[in-house]
GUMIGU-140302 format. One record per residue (C-alpha): residue number from 1; residue in one letter; chain; x, y, z. Coordinates in Angstrom, 1 decimal, m for minus. Each point is the difference from the previous one (the first is absolute). Layout:
NUM/A/A/X/Y/Z
...
***
This chain:
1/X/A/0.0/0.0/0.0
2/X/A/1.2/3.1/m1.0
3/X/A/m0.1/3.1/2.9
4/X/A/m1.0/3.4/m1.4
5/X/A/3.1/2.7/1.4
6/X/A/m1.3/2.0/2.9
7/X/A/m1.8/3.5/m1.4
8/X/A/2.4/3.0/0.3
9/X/A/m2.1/2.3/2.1
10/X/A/m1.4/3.2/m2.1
11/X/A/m1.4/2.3/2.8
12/X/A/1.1/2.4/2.4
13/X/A/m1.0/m1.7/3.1
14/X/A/1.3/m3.7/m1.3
15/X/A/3.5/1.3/m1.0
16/X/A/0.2/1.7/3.3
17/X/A/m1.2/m3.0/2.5
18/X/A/2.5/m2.2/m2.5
19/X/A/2.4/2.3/0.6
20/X/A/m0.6/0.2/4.0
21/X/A/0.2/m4.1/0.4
22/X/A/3.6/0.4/m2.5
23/X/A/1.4/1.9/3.1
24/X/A/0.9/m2.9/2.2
25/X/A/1.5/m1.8/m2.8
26/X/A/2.3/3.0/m1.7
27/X/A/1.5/0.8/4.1
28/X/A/1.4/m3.8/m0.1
29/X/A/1.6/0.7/m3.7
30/X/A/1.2/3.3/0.7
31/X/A/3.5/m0.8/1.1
32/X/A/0.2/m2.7/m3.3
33/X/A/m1.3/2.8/m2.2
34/X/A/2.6/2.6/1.3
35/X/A/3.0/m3.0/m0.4
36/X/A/m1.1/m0.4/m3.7
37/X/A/0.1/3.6/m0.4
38/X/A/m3.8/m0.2/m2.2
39/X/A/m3.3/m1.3/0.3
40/X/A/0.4/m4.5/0.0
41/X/A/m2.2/m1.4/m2.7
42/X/A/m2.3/m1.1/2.9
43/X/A/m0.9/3.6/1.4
44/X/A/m0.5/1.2/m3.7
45/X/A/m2.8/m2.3/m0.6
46/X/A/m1.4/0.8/3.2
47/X/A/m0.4/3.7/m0.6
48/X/A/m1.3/m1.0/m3.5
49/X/A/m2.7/m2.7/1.2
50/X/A/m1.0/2.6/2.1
51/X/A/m0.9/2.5/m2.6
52/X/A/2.5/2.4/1.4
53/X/A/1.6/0.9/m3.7
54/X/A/m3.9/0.5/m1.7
55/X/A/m1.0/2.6/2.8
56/X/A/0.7/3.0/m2.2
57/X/A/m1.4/m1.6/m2.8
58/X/A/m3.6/1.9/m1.2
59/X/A/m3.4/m1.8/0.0
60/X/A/m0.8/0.6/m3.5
61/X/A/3.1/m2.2/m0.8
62/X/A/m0.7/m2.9/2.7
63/X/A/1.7/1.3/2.8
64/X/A/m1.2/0.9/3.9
65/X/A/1.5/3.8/m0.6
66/X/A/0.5/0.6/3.9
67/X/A/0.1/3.6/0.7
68/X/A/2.9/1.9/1.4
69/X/A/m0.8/m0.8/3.5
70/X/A/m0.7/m3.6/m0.5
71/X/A/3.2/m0.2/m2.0
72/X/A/1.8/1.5/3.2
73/X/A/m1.4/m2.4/2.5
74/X/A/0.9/m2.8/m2.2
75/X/A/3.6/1.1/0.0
76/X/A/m0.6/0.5/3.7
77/X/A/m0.8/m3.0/0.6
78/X/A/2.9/m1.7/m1.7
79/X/A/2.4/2.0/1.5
80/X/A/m0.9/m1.3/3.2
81/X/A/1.0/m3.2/m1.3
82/X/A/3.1/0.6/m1.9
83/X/A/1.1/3.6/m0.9
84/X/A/2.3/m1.0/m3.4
85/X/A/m3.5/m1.9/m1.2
86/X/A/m2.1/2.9/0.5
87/X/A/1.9/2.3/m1.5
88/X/A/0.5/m2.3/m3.0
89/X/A/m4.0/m0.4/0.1
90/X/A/m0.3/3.7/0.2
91/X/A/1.9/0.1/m3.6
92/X/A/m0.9/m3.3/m1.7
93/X/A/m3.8/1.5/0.2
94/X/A/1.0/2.8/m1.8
95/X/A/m0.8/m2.0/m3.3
96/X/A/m4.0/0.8/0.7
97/X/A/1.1/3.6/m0.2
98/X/A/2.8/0.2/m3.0
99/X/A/m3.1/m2.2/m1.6
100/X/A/m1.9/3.8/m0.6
101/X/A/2.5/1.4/m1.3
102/X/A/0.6/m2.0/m3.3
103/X/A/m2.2/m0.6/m2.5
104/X/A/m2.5/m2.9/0.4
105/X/A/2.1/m2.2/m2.7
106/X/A/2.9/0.1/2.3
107/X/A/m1.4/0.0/3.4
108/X/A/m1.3/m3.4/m1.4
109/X/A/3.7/m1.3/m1.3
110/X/A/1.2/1.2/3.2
111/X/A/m2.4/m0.2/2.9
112/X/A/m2.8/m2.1/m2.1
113/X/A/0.9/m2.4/3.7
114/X/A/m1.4/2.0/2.7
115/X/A/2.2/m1.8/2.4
116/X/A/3.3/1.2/m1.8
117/X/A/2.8/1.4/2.2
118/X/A/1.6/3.3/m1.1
119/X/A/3.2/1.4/1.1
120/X/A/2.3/2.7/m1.3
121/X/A/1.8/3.4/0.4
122/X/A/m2.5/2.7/m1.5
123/X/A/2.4/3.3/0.6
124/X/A/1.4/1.0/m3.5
125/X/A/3.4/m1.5/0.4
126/X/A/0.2/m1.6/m3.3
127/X/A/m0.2/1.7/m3.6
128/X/A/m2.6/m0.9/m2.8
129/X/A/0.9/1.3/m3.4
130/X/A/m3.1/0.3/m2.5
131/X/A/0.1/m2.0/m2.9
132/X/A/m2.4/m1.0/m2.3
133/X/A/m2.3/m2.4/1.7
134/X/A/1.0/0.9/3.8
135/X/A/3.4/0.5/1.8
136/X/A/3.5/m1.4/0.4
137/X/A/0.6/m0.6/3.3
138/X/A/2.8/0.3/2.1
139/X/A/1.2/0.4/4.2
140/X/A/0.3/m1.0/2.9
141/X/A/m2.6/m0.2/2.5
142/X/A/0.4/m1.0/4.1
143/X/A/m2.5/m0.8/2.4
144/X/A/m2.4/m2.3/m2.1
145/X/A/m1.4/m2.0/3.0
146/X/A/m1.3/m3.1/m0.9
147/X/A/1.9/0.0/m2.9
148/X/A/1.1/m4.2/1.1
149/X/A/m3.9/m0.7/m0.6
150/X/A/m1.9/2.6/m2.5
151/X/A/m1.6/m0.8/m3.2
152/X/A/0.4/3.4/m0.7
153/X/A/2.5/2.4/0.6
154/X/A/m0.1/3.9/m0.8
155/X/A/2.4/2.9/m0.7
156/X/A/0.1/3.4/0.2
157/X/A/2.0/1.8/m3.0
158/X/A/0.2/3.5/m1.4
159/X/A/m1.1/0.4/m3.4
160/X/A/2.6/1.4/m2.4
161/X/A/m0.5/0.2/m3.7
162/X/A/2.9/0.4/m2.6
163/X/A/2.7/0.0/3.2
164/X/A/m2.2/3.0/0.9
165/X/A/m2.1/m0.1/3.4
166/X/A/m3.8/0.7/m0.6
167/X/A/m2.3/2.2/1.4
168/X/A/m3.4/m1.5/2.4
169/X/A/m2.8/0.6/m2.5
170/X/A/m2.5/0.0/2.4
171/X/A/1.8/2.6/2.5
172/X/A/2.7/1.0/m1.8
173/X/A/2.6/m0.9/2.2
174/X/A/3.1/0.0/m1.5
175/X/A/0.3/m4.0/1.2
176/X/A/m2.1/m2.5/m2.1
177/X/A/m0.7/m2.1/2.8
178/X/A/m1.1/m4.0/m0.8
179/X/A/m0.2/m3.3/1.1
180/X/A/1.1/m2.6/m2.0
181/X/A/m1.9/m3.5/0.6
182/X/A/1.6/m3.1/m0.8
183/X/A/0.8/m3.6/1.0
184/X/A/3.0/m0.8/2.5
185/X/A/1.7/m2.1/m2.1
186/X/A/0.5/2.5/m2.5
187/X/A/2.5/1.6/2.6
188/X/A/3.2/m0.8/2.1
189/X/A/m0.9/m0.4/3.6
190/X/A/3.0/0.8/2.1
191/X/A/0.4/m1.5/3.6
192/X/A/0.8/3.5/1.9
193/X/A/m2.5/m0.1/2.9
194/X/A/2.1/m0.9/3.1
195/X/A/m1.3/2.5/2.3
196/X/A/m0.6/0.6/3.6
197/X/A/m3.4/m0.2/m0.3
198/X/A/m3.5/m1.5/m2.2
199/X/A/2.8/m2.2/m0.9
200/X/A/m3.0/m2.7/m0.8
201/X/A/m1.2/2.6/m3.1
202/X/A/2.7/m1.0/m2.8
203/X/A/m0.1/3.7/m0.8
204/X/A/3.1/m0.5/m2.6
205/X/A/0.9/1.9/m2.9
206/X/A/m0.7/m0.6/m3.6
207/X/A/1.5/1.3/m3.2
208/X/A/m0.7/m0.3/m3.5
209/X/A/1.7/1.8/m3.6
210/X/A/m2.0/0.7/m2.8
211/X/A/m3.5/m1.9/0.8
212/X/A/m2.2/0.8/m2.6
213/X/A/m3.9/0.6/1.9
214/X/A/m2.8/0.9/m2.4
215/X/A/m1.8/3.1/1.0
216/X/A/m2.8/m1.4/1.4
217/X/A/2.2/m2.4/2.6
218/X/A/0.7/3.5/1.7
219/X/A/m2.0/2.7/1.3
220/X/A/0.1/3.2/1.8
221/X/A/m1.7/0.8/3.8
222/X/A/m1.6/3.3/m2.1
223/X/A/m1.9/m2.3/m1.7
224/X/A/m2.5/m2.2/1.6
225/X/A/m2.1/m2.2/m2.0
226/X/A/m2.1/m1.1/2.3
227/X/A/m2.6/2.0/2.3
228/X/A/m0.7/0.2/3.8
229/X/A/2.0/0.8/3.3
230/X/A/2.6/m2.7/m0.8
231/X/A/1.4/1.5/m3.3
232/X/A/m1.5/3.9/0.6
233/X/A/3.7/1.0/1.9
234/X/A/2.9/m2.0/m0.8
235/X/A/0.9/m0.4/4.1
236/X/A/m2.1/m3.1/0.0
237/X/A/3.2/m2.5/m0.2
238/X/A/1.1/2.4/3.4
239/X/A/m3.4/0.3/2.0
240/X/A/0.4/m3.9/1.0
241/X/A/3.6/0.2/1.4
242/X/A/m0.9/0.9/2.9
243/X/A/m1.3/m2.8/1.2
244/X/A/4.1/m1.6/0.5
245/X/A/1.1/2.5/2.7
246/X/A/m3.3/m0.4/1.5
247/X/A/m0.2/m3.8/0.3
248/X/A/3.7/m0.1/1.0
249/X/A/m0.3/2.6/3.0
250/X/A/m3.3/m1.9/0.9
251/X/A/1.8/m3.6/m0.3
252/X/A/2.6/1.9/2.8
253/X/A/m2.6/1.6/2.4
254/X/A/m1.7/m3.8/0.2
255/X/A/3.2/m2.0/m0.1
256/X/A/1.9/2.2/3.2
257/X/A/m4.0/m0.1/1.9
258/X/A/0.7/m3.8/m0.1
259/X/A/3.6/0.0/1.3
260/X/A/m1.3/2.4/2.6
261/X/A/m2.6/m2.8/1.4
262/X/A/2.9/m2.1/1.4
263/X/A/3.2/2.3/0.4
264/X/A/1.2/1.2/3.0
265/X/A/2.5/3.1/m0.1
266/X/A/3.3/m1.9/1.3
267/X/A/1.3/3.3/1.9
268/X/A/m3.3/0.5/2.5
269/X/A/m1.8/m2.8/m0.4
270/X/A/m2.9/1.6/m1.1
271/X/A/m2.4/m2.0/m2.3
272/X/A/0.0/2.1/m3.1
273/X/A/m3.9/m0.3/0.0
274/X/A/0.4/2.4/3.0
275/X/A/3.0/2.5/m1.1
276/X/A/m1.0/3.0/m0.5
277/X/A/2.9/m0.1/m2.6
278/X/A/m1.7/m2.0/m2.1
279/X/A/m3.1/0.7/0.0
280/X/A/0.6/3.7/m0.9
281/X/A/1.7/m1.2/m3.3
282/X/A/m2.5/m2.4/m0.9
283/X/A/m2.5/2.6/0.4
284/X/A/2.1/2.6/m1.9
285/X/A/0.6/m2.6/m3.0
286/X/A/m3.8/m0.7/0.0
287/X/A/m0.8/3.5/m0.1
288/X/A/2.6/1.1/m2.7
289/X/A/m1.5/m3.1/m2.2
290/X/A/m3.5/1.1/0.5
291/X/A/1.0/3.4/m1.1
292/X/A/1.9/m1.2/m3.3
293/X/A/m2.7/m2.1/m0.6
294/X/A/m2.7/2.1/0.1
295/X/A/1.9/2.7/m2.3
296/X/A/0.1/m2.8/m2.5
297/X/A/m3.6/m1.0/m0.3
298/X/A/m1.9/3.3/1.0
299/X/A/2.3/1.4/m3.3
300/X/A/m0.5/m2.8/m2.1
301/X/A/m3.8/m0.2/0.9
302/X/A/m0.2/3.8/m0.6
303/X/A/1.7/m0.1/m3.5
304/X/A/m2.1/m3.2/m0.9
305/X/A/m3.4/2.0/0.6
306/X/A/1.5/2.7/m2.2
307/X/A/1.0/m2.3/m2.8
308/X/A/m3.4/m1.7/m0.4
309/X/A/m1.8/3.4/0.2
310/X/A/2.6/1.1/m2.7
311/X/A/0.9/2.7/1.6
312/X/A/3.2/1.9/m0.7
313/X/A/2.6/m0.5/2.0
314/X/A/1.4/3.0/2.1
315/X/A/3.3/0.5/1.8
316/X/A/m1.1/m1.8/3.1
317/X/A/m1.4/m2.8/m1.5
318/X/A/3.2/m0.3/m1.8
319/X/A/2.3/0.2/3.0
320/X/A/m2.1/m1.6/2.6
321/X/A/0.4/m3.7/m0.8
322/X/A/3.9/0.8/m1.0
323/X/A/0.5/1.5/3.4
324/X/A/m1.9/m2.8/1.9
325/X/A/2.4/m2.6/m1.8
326/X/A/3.4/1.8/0.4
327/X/A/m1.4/0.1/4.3
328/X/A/m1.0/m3.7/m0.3
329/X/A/3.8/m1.4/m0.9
330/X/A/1.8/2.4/1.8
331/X/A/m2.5/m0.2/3.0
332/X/A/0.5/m4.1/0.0
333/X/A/3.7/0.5/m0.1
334/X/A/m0.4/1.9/3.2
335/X/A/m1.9/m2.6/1.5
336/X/A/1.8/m3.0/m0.8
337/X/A/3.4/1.9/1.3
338/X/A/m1.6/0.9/3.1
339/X/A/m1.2/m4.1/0.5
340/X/A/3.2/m0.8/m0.8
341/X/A/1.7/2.1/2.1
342/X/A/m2.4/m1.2/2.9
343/X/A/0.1/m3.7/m0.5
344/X/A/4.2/0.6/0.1
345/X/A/2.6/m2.4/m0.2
346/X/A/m2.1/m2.9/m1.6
347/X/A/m1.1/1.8/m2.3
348/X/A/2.6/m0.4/m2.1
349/X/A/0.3/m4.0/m0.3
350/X/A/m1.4/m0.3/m3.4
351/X/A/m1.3/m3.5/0.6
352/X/A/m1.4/0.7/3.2
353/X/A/m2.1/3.5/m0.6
354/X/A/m1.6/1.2/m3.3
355/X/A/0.7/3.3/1.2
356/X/A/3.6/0.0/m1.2
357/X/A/m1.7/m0.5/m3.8
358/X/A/m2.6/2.7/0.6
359/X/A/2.4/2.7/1.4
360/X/A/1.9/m0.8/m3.2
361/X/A/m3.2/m0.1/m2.3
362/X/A/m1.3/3.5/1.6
363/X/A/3.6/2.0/m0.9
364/X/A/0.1/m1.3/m3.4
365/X/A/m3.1/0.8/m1.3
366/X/A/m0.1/3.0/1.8
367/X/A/2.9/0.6/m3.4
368/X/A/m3.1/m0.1/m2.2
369/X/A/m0.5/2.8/m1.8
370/X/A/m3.6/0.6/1.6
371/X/A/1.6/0.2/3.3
372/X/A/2.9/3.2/m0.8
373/X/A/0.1/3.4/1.1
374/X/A/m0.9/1.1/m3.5
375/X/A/m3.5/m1.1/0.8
376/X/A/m0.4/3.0/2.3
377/X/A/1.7/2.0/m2.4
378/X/A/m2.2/m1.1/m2.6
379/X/A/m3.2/m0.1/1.4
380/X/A/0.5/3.4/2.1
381/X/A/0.7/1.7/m3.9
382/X/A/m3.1/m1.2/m0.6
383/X/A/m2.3/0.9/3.2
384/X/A/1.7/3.4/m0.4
385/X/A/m1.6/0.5/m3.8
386/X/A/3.4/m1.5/m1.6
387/X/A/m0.2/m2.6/m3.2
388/X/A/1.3/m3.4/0.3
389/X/A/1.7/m1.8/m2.8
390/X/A/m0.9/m3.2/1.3
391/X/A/m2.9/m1.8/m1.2
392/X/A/0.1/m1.6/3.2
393/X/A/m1.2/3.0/2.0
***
């Protein structure tokens, strides 16, 4: 007798109760998946019998098409579990997004599988000369998480025509900013991610010289082609990030509240359920998460609203959500410093605390981009009547 495969789950509140019973599981692999340096075979299939790479994807094409905030908890969720396979979720369902951006012949070729996994380095790093028919492709690209698993794998270039950069046509920025979408074999992965931390991610580099992409394999965050709140601001492949710090700093809060039960501070003798010590950090930790958390999903639920009304953005609406993420990772750092600092000396076995890996997770992708000092700058332009030349913001 032949058994049917068990049904990928295609709505909001299945992917995110598969996620929640995944937890258990990905906290016993998360000192394999570190050691291996990218997500095992094993996890991968987990996250994509879960439905976790098709929660992007819109309904009109199949897909569950979460919203921002249910994108985030999922994320969340995960990164309670495993921190390197939650932020390679966070990017592998990208592919629902990039989907609405490229015409529907080539969202088919590409993302036709809702539960494809995406992965790639969207900054223009590389260069695409126009030719007839599309681009030759050449660079260099880092960070493409995931990159040991995709089916797909992205690359942001600069468009230059006859050696000559071009101009945006849509804003007329003097950068011609696309993505290039293609498959990872077409490139040279390079083995360059040993790290101190989200060393489970297999953020490596890839290169390539003189791909040729068709035109319609690339596309431009100026140009949707699809409608609604995920594709109406191009931010959408940021608005879930949050959810890492978050479930990282709220994997720390729970896992020191459990040490605390049955510790005993070795200098007094005082249980540490009754040290007034302790109990003022873990109250400070759980107030500086409910804090972060809240400016993630009151912004995210504000801008939502906005988008479905199709309202136009303003300045706030444009800042807010940026503002609430850059507070989220750097406010999770914080917090898993000052656990770390509290738990002291054995904290630092590897094999004996987890906090070791999340004090190491939290300061290295606090180096994301989303977490800088240029955020203020960049969003304070903006709340103070400035222009941004992101797309992002």
């Amino acid at each position: 007798m032949t058994i049917a495969p068990p049904q990928i789950p295609d709505t909001a509140e299945d992917i995110l109760r598969h996620a929640r019973e995944a937890v258990p599981f990905l906290r016993e692999r998360a000192a394999a998946i570190e050691a291996a340096r990218h997500l095992p075979e094993d996890v991968v299939d987990l996250l994509r019998r879960g439905g976790v790479f098709r929660a992007a994807a819109p309904k009109d094409r199949g897909g569950p098409e979460l919203t921002s905030m249910e994108q985030t908890r999922l994320i969340e969720t995960l990164a309670t579990g495993d921190v390197s396979t939650a932020w390679c979720a966070m990017i592998g369902m990208d592919s629902g997004i990039y989907a609405g951006y490229l015409t529907e012949e080539a969202a088919q070729e590409f993302y036709g599988e809702l539960d494809t996994p995406n992965s790639g380095w969207i900054h223009p790093q590389g260069r695409a000369e126009r030719v007839p028919g599309g681009y030759r492709v050449s660079g260099n690209w880092r960070f493409g998480s995931g990159s040991t698993h995709c089916d797909v794998l992205v690359a942001g270039c600069q468009v230059f025509k006859d050696g000559l950069p071009e101009t945006d046509p849509v804003t007329g920025d003097p950068v011609e900013w696309r993505v290039m979408v293609a498959r990872p074999d077409q490139y040279e992965i390079v083995d360059t991610w040993f790290t101190t931390g989200l060393a489970g991610s297999g953020s490596r580099d890839y290169k390539v010289t003189d791909l040729f992409v068709p035109e319609e394999h690339s596309f431009s965050f100026h140009v949707p082609r699809r409608t609604g709140p995920l594709h109406a601001t191009p931010d959408a492949i940021l608005r879930k990030m949050s959810g890492v710090p978050l479930g990282l700093a709220r994997a720390a809060i729970d896992h020191v509240r459990e040490l605390a039960l049955a510790r005993v501070d070795r200098e007094t003798g005082t249980p540490w359920t009754q040290s007034p010590r302790v109990q003022s950090a873990l109250a400070r930790a759980e107030m500086e998460l409910a804090a972060a958390r809240a400016g993630v999903y009151s912004s995210l639920e504000e801008q939502w609203a906005a988008l479905e009304r199709g309202d136009e953005t303003t300045a706030q609406l444009r800042t807010a959500t940026a503002l609430a993420r850059y507070h989220a990772f750097r406010t999770a750092r914080e917090i898993v410093s000052a656990l770390f600092d509290l738990v002291g000396g054995s904290s630092i076995y590897r094999e004996k605390s987890p906090l070791d890996r999340w004090l190491r997770d939290a300061h290295t992708m606090c180096q994301h981009a989303v977490a800088q000092e240029s955020i203020l700058e960049l969003t304070g332009r903006v709340l103070l009547g400035g222009e941004s030349r992101s797309p992002f913001i």
